[in-house]
Backbone as CSV, one residue per row, in Angstrom:
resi,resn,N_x,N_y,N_z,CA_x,CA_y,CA_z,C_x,C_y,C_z
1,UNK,141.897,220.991,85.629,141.196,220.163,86.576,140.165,219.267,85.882
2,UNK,139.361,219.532,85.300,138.216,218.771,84.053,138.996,217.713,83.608
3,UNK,140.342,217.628,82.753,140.307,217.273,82.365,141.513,215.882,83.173
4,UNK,141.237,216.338,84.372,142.066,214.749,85.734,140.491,214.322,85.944
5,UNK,139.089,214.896,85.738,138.179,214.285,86.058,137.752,213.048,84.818
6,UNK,138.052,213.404,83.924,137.442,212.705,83.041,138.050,211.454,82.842
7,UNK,139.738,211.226,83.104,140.387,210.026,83.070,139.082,208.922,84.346
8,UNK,139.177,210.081,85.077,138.612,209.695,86.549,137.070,208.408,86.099
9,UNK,136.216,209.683,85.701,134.953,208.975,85.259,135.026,208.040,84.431
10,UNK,135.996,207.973,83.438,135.788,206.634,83.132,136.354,205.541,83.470
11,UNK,137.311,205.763,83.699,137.638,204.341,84.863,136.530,203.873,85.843
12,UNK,135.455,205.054,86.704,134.100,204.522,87.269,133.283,204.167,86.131
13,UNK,132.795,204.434,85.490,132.461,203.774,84.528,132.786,202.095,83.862
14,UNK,134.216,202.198,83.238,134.350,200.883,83.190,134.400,199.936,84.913
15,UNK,134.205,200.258,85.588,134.535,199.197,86.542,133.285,198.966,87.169
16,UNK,132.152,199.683,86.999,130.565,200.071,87.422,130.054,198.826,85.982
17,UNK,130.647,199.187,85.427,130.102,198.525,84.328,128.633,199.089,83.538
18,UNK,128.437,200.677,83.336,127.988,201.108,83.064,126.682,201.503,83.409
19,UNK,126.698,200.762,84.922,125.561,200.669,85.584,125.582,199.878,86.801
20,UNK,124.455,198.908,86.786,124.810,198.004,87.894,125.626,196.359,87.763
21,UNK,126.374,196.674,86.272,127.325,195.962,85.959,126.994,193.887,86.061
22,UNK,125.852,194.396,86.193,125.225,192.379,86.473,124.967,192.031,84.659
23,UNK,124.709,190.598,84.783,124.296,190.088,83.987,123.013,190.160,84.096
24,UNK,122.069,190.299,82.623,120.346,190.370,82.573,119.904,189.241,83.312
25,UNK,119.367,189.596,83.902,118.559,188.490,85.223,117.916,187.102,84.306
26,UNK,117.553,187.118,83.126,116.923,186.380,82.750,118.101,185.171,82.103
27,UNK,118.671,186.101,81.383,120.353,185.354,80.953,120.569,185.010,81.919
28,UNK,120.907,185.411,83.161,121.641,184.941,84.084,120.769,183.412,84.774
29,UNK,119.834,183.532,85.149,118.794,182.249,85.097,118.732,181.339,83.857
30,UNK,119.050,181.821,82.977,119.073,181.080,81.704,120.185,179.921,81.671
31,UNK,121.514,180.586,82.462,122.814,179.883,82.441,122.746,179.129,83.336
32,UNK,122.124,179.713,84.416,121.858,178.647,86.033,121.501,177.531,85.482
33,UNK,120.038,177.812,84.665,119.273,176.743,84.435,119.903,175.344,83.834
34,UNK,120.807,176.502,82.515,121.523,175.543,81.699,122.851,174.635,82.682
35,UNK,123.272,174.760,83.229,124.137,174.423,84.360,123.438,173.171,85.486
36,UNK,122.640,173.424,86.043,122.035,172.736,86.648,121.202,171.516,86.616
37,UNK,120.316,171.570,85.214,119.699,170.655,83.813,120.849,169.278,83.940
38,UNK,121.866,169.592,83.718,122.291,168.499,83.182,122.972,167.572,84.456
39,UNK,123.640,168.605,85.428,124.003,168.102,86.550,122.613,167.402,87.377
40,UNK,121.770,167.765,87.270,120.617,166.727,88.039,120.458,165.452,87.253
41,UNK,120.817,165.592,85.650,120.627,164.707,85.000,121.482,163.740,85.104
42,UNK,122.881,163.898,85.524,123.814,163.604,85.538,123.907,162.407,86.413
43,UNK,123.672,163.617,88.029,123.450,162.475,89.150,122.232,161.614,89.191
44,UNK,121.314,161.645,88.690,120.097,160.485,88.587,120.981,159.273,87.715
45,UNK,121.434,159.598,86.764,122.112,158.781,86.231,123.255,157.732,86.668
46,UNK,124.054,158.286,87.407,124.293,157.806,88.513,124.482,157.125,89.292
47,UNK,123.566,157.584,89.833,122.583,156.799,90.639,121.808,155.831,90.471
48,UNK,121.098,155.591,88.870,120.848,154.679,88.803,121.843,153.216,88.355
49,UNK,122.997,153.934,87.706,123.942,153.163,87.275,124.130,152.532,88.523
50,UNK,124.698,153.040,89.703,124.747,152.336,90.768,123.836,151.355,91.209
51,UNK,122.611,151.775,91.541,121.270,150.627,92.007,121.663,149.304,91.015
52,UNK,122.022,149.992,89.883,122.301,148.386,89.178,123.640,147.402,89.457
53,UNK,124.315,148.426,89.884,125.541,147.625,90.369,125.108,146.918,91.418
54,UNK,124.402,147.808,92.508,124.328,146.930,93.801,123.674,145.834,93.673
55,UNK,122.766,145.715,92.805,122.140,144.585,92.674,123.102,143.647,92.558
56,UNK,124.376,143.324,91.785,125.238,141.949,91.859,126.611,142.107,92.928
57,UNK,126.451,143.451,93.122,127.542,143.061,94.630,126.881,142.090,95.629
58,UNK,128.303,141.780,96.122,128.272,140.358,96.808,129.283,140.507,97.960
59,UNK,129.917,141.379,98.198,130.934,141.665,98.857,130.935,143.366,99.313
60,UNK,131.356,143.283,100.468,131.523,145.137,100.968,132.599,145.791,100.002
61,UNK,133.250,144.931,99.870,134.594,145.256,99.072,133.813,145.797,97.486
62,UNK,132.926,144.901,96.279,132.388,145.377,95.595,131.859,146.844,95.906
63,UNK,130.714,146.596,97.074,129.453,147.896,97.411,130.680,148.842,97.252
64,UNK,131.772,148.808,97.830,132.804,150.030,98.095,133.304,150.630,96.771
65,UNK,133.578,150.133,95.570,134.071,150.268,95.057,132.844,150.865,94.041
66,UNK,131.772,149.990,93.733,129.982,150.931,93.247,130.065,152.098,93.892
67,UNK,130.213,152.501,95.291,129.763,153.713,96.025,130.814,154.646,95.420
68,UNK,131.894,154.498,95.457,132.891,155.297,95.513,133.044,155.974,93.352
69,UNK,132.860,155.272,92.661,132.166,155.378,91.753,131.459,156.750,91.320
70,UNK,130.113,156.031,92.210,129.105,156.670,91.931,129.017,158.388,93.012
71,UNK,129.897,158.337,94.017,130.416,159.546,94.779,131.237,160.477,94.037
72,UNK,132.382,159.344,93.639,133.071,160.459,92.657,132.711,161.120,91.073
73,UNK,131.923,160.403,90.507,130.873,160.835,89.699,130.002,162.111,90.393
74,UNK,129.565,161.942,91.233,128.428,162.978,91.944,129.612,164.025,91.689
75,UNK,130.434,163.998,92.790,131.449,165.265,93.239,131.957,166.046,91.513
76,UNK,132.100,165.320,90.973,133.112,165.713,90.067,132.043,166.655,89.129
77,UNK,130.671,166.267,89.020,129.568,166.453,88.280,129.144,168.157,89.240
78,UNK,129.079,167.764,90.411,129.090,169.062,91.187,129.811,170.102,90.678
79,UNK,130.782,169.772,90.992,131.982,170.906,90.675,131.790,171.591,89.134
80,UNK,131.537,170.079,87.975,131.668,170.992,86.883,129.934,172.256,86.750
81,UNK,129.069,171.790,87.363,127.751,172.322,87.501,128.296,174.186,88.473
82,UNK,129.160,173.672,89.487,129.324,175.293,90.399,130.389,176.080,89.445
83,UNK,131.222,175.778,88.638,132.039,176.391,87.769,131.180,176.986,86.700
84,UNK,129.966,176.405,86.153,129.470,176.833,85.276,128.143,177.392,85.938
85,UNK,127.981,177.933,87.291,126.856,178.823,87.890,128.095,179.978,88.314
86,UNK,128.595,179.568,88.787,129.882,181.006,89.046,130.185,182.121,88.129
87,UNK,130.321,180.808,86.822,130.528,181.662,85.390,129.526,182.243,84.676
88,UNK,127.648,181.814,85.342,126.665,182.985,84.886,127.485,184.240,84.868
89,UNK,127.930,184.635,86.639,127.899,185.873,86.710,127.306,186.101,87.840
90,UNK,127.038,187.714,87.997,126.031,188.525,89.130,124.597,189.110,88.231
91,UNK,123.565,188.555,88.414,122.320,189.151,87.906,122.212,190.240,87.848
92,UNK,121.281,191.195,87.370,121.182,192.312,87.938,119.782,192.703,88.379
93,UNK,120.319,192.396,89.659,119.104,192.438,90.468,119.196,193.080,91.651
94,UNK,118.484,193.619,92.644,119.038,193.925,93.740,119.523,192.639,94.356
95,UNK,120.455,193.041,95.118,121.393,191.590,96.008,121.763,190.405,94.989
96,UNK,122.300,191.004,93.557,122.584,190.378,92.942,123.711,189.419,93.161
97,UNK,124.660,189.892,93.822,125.738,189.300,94.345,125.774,188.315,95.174
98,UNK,124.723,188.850,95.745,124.271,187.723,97.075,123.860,186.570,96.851
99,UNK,122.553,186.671,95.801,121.850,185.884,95.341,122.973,184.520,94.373
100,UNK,124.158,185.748,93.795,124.864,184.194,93.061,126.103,184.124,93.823
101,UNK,126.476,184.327,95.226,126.959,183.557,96.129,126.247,182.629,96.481
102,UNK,125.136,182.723,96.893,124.163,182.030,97.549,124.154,180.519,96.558
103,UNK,123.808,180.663,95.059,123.755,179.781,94.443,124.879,178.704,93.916
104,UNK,126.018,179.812,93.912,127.551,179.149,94.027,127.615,178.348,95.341
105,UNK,127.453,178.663,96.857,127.438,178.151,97.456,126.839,176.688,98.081
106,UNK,125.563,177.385,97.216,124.461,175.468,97.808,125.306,174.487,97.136
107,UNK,125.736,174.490,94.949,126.430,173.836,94.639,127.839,173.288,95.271
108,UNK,128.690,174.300,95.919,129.890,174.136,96.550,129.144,173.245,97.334
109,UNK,128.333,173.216,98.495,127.932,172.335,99.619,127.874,171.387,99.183
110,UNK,127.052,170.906,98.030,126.768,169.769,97.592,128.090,168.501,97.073
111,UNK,128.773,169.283,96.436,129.701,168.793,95.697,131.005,168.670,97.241
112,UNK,131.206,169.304,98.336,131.846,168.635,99.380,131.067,167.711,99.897
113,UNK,129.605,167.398,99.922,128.901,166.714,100.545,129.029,165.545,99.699
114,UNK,129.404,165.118,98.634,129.741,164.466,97.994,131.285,163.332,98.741
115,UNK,132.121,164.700,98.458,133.605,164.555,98.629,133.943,163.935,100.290
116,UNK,132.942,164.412,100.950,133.177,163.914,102.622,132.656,162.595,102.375
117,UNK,131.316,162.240,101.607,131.253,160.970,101.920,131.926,159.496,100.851
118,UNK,132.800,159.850,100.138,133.814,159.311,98.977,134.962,159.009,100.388
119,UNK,135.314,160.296,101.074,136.392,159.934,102.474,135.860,158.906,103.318
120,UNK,134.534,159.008,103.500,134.036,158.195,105.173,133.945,157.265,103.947
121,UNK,133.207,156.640,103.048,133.051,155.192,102.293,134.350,154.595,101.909
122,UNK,135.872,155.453,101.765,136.955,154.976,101.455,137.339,154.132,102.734
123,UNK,137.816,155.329,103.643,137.831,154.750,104.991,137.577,153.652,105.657
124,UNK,136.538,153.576,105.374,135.459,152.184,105.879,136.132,150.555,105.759
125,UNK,136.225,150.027,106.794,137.004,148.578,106.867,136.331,147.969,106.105
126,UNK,136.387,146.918,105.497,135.605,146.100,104.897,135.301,144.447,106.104
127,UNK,136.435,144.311,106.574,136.819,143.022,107.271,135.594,142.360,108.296
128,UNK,134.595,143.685,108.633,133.252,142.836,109.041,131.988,143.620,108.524
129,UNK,131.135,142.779,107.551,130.336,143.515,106.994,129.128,144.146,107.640
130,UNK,128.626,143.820,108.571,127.840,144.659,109.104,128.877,145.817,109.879
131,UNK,129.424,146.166,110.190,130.109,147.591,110.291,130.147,148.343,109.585
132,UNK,130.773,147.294,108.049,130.601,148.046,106.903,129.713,149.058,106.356
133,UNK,128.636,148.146,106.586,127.267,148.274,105.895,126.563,149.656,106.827
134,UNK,126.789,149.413,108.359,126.418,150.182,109.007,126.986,151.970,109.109
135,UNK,128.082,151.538,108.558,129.205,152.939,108.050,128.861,153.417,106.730
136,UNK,128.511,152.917,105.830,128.078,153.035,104.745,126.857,153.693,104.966
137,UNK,125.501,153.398,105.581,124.589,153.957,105.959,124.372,155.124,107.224
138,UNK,125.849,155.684,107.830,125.737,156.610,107.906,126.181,157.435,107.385
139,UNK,127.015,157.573,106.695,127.626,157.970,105.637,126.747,158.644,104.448
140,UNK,126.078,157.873,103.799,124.593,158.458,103.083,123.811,158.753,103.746
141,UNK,123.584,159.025,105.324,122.550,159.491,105.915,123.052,161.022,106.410
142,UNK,124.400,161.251,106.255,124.913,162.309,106.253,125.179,162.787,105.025
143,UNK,125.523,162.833,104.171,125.098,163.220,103.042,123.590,163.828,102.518
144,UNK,123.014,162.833,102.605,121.508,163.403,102.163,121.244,164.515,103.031
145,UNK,121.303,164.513,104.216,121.317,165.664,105.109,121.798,167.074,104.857
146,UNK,123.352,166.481,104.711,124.190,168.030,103.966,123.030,168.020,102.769
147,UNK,123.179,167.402,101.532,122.750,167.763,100.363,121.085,168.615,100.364
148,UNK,120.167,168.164,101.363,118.951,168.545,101.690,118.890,169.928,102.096
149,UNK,120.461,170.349,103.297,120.318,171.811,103.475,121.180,172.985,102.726
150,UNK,121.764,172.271,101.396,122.423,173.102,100.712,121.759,173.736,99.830
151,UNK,120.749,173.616,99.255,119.707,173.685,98.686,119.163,175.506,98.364
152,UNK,118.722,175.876,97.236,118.722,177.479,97.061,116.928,177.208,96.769
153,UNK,115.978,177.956,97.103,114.767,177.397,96.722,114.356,178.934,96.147
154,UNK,114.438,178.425,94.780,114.238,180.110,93.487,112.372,180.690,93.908
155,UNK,111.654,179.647,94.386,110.685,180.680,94.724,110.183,181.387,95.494
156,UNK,111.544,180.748,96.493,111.580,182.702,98.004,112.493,183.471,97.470
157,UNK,113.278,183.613,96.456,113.971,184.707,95.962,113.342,185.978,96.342
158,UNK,114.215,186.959,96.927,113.817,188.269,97.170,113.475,188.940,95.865
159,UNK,113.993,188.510,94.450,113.971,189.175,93.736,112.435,188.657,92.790
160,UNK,111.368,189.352,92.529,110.354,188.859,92.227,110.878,188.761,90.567
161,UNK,111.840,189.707,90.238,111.761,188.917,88.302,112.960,187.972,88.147
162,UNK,113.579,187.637,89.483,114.490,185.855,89.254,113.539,184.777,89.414
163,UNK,112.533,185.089,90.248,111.173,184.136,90.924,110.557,184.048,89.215
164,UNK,109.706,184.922,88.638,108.954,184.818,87.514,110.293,184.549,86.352
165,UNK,111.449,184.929,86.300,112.410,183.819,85.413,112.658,182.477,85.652
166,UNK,112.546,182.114,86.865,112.914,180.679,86.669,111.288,179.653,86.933
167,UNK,110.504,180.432,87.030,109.091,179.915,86.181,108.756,180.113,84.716
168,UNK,109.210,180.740,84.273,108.799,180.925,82.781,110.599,180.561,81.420
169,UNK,111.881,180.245,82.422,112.335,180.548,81.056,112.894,178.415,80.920
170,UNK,112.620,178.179,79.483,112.574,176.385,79.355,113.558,175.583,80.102
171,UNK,114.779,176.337,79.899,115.582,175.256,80.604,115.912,175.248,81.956
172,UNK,114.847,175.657,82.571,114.498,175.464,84.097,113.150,174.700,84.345
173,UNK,112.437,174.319,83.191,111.199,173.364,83.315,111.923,172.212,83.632
C-alpha cells in the first residue's frame, strides 16, 4: 500500500508545484512591468505618428486610412503586450490566479477595443464627410470608454506585496 502512495504524492507534488506553484510575485510584476513598458510606449508612438498624419489629410478617405493604421498598430501592439502578461504566469500570491486573469483580461479588453474600432472606422462611408467625421468621432469616443474601463489599477491590489512591487521594482517606474 505505501508504496501506490508514493507514485501518488508525487504526482501532487509535481502538479502543486511544490507549493503554491505561482511565480515570485516580484518576478512576476517584473514581467508585467516589462510587458507593459513598451506597449504604452508603443501606442504613444502611435499616436503621435498619427497626429502627424492628420495634420496633411485632406480627405476622409486619407483620415481613414491614418486611423486604421494607427488602430491596427494599437491592436496588434495589445495583443503582443497580453501574450507576454499571460506568459508572466500566476504570482504567488493569494488570488494569484485571479489577479493575472484580471490583468490578462484589462489587456484582452483593450486590444478588442482597439479591433471594434479598426471595424466601425473601416465601415465608415467616406461619400459625405461630415458623417464621416461624425462616425469617426464616435467611434474614438467608444473606444476611449472601453479602453478607460479595462484598466487594472495595481494600487487596490488585494495583495499588499504586488502593491509595494509595482512601487518599488524599475521597470514599472
Amino acid at each position: 500500500m505505501r508504496r501506490a502512495l508514493v507514485p501518488l504524492l508525487l504526482v501532487a507534488l509535481v502538479l502543486t508545484g511544490c507549493g503554491n506553484g505561482g511565480v515570485p510575485h516580484r518576478t512576476w510584476v517584473t514581467k508585467v512591468c516589462q510587458a507593459l513598458g513598451p506597449w504604452r510606449d508603443r501606442i504613444t508612438a502611435l499616436n503621435g505618428q498619427a497626429a502627424d498624419q492628420m495634420k496633411t489629410a485632406t480627405t476622409p478617405a486619407q483620415t481613414r486610412d491614418n486611423l486604421l493604421r494607427l488602430l491596427d498598430g494599437a491592436r496588434q501592439a495589445s495583443e503582443d503586450a497580453r501574450a507576454k502578461v499571460a506568459g508572466a504566469g500566476v504570482p504567488d500570491v493569494a488570488d494569484g490566479t485571479a489577479i493575472e486573469e484580471r490583468f490578462v483580461a484589462a489587456v484582452t479588453a483593450v486590444r478588442d477595443a482597439y479591433a471594434k474600432a479598426h471595424k466601425t472606422v473601416q465601415g465608415l462611408s467616406d461619400a459625405d464627410k461630415n458623417t464621416f467625421y461624425a462616425g469617426v468621432g464616435t467611434a474614438m469616443d467608444a473606444l476611449n470608454k472601453e479602453y478607460g474601463n479595462a484598466g487594472v489599477d495595481a494600487r487596490k491590489l488585494a495583495s499588499a506585496d504586488l502593491r509595494k512591487d509595482f512601487d518599488e521594482v524599475p521597470a514599472c517606474a
